[in-house]
Backbone atoms as SQL, in Angstrom:
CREATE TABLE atoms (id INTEGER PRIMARY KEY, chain TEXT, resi INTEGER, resn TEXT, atom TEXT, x REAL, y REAL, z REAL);
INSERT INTO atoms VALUES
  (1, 'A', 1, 'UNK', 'N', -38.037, -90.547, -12.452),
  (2, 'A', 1, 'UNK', 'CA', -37.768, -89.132, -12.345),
  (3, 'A', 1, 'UNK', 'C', -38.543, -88.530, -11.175),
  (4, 'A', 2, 'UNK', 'N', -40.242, -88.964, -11.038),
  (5, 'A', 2, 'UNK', 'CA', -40.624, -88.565, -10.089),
  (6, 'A', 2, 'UNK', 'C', -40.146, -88.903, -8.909),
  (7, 'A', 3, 'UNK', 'N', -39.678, -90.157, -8.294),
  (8, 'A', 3, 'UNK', 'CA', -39.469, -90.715, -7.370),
  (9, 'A', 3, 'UNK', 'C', -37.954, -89.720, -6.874),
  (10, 'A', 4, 'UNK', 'N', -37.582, -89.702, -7.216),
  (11, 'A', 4, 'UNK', 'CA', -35.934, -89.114, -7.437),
  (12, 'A', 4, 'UNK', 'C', -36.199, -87.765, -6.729),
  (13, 'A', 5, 'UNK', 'N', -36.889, -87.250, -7.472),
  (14, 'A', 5, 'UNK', 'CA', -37.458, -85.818, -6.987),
  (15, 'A', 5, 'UNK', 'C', -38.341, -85.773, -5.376),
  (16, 'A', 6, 'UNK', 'N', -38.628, -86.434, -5.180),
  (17, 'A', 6, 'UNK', 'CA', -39.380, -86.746, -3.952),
  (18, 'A', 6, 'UNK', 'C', -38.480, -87.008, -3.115),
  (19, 'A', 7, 'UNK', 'N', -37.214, -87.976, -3.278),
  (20, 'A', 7, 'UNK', 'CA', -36.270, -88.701, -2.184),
  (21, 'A', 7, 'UNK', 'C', -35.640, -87.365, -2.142),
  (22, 'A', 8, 'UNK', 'N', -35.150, -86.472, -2.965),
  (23, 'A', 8, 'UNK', 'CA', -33.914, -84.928, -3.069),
  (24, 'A', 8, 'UNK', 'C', -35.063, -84.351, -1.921),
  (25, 'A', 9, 'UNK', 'N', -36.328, -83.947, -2.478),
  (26, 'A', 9, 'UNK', 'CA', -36.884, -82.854, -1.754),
  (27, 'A', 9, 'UNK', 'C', -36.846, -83.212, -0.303),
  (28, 'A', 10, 'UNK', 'N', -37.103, -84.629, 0.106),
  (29, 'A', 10, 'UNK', 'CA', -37.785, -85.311, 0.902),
  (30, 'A', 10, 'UNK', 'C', -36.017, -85.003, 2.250),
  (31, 'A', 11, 'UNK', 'N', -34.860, -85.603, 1.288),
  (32, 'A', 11, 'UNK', 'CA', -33.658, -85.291, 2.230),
  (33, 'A', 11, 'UNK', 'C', -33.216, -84.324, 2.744),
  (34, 'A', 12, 'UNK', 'N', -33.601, -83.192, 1.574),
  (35, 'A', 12, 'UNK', 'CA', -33.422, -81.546, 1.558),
  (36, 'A', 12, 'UNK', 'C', -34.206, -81.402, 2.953),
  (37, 'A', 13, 'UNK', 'N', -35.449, -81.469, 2.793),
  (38, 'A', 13, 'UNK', 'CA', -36.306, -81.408, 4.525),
  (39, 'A', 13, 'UNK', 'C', -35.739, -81.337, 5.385),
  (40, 'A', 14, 'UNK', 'N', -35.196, -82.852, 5.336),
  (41, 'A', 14, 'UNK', 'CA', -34.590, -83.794, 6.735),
  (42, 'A', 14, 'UNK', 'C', -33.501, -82.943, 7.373),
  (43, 'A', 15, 'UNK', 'N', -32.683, -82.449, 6.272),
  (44, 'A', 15, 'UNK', 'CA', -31.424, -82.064, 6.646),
  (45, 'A', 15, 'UNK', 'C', -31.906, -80.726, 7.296),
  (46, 'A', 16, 'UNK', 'N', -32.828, -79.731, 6.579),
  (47, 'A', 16, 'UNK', 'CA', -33.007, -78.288, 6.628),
  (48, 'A', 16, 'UNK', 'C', -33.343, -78.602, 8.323),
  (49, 'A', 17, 'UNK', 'N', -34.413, -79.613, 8.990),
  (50, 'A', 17, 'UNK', 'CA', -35.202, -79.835, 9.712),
  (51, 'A', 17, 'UNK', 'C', -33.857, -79.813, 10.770),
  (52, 'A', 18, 'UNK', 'N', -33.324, -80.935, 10.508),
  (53, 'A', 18, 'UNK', 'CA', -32.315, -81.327, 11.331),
  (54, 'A', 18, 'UNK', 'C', -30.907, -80.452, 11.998),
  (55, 'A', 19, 'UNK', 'N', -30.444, -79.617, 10.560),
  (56, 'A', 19, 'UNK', 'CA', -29.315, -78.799, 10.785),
  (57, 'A', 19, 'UNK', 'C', -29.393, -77.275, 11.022),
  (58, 'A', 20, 'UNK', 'N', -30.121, -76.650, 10.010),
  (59, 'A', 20, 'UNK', 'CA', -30.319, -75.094, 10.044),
  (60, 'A', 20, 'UNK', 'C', -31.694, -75.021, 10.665),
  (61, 'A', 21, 'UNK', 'N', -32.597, -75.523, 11.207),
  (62, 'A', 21, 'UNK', 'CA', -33.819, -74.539, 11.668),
  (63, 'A', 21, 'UNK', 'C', -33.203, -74.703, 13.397),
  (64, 'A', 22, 'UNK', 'N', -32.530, -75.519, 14.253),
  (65, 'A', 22, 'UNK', 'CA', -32.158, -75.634, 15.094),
  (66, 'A', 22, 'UNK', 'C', -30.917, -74.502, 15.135),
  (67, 'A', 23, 'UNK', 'N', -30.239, -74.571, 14.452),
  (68, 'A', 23, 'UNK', 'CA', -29.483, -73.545, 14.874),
  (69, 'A', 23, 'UNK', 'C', -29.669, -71.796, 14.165),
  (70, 'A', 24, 'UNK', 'N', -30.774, -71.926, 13.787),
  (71, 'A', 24, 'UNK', 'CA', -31.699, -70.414, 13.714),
  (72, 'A', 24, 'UNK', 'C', -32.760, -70.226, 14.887),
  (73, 'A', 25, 'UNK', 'N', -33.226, -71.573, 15.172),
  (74, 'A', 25, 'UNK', 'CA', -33.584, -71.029, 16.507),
  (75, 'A', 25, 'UNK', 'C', -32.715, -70.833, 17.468),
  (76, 'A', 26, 'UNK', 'N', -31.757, -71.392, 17.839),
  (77, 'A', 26, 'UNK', 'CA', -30.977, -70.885, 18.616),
  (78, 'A', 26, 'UNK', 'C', -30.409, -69.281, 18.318),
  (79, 'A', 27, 'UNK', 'N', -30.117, -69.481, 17.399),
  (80, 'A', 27, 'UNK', 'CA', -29.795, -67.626, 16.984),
  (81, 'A', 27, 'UNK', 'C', -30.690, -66.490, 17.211),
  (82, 'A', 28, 'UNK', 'N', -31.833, -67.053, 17.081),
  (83, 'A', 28, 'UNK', 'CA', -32.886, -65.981, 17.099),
  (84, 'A', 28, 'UNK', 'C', -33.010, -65.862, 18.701),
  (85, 'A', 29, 'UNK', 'N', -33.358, -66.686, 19.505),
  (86, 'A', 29, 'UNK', 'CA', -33.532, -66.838, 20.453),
  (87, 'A', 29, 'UNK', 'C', -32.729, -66.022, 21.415),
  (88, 'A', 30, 'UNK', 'N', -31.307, -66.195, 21.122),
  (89, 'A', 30, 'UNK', 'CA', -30.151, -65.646, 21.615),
  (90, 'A', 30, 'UNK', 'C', -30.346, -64.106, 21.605),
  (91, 'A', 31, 'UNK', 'N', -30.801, -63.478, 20.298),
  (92, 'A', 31, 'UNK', 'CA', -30.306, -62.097, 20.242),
  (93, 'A', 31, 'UNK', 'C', -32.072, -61.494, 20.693),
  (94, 'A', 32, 'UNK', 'N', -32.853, -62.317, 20.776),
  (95, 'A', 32, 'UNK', 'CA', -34.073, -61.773, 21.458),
  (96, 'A', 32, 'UNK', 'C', -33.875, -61.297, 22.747),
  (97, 'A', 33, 'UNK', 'N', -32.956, -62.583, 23.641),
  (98, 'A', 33, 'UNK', 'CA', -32.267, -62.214, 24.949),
  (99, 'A', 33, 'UNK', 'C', -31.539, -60.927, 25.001),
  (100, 'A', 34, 'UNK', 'N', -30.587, -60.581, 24.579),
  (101, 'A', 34, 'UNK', 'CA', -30.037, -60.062, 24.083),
  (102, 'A', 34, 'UNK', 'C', -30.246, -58.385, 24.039),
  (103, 'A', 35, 'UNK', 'N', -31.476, -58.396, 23.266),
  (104, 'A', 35, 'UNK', 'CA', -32.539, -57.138, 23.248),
  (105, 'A', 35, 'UNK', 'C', -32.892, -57.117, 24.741),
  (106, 'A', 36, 'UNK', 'N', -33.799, -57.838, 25.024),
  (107, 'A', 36, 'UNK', 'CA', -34.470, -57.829, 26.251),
  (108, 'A', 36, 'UNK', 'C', -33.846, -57.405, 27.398),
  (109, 'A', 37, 'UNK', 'N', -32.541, -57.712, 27.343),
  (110, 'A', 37, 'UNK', 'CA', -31.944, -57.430, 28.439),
  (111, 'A', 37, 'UNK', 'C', -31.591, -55.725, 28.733),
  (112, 'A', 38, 'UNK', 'N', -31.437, -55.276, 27.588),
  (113, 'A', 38, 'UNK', 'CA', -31.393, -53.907, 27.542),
  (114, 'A', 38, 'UNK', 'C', -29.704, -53.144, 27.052),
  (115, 'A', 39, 'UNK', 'N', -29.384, -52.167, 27.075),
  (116, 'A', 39, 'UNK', 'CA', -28.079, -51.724, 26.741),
  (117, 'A', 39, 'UNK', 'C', -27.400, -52.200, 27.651),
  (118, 'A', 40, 'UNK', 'N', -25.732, -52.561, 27.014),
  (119, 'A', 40, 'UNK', 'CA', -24.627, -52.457, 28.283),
  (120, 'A', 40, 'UNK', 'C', -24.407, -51.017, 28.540),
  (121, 'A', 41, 'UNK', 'N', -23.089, -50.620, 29.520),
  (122, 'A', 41, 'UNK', 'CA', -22.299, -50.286, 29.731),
  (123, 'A', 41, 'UNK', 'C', -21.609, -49.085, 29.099),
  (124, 'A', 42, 'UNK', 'N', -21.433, -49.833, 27.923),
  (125, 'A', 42, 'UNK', 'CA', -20.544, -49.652, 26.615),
  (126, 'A', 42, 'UNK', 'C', -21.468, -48.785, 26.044),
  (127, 'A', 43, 'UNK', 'N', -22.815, -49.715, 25.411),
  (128, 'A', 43, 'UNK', 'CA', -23.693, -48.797, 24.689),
  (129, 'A', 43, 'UNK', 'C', -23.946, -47.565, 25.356),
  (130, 'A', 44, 'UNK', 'N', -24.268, -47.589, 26.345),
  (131, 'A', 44, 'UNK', 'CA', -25.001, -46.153, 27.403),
  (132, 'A', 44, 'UNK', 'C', -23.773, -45.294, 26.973),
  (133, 'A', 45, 'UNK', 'N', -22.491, -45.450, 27.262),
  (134, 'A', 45, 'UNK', 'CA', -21.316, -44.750, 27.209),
  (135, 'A', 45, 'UNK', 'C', -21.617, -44.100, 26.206),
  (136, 'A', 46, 'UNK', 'N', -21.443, -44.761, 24.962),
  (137, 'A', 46, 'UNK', 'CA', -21.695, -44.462, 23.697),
  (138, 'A', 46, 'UNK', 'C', -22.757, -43.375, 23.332),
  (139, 'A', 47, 'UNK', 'N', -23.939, -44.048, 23.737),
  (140, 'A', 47, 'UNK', 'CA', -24.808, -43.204, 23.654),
  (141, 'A', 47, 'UNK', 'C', -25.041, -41.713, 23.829),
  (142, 'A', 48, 'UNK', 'N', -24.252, -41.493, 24.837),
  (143, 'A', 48, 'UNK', 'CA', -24.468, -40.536, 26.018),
  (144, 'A', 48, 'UNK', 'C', -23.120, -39.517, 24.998),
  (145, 'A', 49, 'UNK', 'N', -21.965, -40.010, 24.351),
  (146, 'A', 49, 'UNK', 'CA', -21.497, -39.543, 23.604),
  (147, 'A', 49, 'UNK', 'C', -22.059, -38.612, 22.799),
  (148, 'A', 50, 'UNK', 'N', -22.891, -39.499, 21.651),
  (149, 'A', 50, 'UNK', 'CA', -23.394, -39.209, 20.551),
  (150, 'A', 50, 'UNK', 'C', -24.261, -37.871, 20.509),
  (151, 'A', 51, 'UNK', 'N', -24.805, -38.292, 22.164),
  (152, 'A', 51, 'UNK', 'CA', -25.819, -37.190, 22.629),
  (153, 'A', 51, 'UNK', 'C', -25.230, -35.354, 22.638),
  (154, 'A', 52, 'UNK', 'N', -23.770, -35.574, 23.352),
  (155, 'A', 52, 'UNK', 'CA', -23.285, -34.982, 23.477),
  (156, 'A', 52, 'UNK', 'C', -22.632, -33.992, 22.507),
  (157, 'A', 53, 'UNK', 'N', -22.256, -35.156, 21.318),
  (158, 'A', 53, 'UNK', 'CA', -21.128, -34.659, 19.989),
  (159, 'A', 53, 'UNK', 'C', -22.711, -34.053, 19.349),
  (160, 'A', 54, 'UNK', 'N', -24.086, -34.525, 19.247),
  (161, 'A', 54, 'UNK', 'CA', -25.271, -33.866, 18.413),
  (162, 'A', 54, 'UNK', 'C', -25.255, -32.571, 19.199),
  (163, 'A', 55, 'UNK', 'N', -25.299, -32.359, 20.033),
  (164, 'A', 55, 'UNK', 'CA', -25.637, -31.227, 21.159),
  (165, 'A', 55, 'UNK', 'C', -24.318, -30.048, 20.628),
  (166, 'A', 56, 'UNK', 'N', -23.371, -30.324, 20.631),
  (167, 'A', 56, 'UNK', 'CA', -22.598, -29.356, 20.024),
  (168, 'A', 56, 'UNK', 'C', -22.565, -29.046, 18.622),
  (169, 'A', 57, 'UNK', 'N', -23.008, -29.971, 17.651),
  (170, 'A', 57, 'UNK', 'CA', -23.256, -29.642, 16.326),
  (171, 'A', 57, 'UNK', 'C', -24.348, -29.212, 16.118),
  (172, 'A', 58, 'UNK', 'N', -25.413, -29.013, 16.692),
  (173, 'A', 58, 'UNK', 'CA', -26.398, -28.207, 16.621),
  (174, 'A', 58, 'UNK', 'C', -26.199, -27.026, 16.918),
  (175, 'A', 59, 'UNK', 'N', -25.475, -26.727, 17.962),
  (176, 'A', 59, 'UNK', 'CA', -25.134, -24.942, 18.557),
  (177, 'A', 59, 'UNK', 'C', -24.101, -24.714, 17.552),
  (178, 'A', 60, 'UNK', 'N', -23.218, -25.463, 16.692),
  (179, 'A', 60, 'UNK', 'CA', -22.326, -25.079, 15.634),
  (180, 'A', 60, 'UNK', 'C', -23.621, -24.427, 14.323),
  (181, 'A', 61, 'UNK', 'N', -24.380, -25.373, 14.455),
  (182, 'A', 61, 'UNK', 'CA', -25.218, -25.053, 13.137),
  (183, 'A', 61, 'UNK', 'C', -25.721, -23.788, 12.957),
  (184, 'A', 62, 'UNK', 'N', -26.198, -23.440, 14.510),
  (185, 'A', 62, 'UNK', 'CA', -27.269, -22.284, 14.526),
  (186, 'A', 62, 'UNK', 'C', -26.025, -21.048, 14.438),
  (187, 'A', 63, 'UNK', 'N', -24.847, -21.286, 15.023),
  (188, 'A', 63, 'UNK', 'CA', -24.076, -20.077, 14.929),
  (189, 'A', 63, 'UNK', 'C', -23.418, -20.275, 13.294),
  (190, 'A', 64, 'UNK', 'N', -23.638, -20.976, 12.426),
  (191, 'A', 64, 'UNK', 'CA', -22.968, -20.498, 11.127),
  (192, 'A', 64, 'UNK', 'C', -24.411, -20.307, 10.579),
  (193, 'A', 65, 'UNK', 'N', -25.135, -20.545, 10.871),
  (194, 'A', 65, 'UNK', 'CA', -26.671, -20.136, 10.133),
  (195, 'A', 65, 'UNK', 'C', -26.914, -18.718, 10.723),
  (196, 'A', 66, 'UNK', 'N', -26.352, -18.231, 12.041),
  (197, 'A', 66, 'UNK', 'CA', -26.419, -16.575, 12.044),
  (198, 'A', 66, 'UNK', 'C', -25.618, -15.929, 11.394),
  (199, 'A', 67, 'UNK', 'N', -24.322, -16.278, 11.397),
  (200, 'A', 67, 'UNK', 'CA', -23.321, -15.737, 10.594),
  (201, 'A', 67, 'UNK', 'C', -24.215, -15.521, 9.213),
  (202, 'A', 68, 'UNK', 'N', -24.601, -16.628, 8.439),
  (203, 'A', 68, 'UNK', 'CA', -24.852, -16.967, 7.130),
  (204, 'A', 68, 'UNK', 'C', -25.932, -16.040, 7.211),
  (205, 'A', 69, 'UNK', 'N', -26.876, -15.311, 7.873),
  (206, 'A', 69, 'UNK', 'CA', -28.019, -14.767, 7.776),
  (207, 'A', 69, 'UNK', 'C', -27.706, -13.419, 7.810),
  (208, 'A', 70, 'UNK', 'N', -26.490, -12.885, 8.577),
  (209, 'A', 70, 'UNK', 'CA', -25.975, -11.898, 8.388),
  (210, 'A', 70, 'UNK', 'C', -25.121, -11.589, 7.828),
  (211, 'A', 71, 'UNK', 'N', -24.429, -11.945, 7.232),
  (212, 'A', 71, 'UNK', 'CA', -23.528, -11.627, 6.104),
  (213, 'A', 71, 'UNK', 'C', -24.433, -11.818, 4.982),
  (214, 'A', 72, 'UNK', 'N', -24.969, -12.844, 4.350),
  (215, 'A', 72, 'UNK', 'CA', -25.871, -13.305, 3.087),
  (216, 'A', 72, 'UNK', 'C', -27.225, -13.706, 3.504),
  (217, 'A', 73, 'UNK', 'N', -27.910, -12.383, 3.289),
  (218, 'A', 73, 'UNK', 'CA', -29.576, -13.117, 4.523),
  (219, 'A', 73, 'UNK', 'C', -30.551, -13.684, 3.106),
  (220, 'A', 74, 'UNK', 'N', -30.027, -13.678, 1.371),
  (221, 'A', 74, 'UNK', 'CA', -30.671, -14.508, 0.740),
  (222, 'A', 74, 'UNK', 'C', -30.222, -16.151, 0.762),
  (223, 'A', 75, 'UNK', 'N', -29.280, -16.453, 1.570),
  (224, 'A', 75, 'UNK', 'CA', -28.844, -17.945, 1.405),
  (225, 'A', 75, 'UNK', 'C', -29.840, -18.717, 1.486),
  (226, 'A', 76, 'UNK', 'N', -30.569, -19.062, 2.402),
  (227, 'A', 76, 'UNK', 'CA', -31.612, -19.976, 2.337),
  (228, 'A', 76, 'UNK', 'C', -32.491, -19.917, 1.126),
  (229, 'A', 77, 'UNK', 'N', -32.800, -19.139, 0.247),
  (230, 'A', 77, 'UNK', 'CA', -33.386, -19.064, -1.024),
  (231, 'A', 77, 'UNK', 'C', -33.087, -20.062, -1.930),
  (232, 'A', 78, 'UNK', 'N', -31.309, -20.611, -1.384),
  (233, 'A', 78, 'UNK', 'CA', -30.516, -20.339, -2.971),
  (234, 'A', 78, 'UNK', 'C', -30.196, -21.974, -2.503),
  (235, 'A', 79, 'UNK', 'N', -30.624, -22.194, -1.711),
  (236, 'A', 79, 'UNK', 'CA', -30.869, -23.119, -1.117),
  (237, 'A', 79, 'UNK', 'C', -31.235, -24.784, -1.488);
């Protein structure tokens, strides 16, 4: 029984050693590059979006939060 258990754990290793830590280092490795290299293109695009679509929902916010302050100036209470 012991022996048995030793040869499983012992193959389990071999294989883990052999199959998945090689291709987790490669994975890891890859998307470290990856990072490092910095945004594309695409992302910046994107980005520069997001920036844009926040930038107008903020000036939406503040003009229904004046509205809301003048028409109902307890709202934030109720809040």
């Amino acid at each position: 029984m012991g022996e048995m258990f030793v040869i499983l754990s012992g193959t389990s290793l071999i294989l883990f050693m052999l199959i998945v830590a090689p291709i987790w280092l490669i994975l890891h490795y890859r998307s470290k590059k990856q990072v490092s290299q910095g945004l594309t293109s695409t992302e910046v695009a994107t980005l520069q979006d997001l920036a844009t679509k926040e930038e107008q929902m903020s000036e939406r916010i503040k003009t229904l939060e004046a509205i809301l302050d003048s028409e109902s100036p307890s709202w934030r209470e109720r809040a």
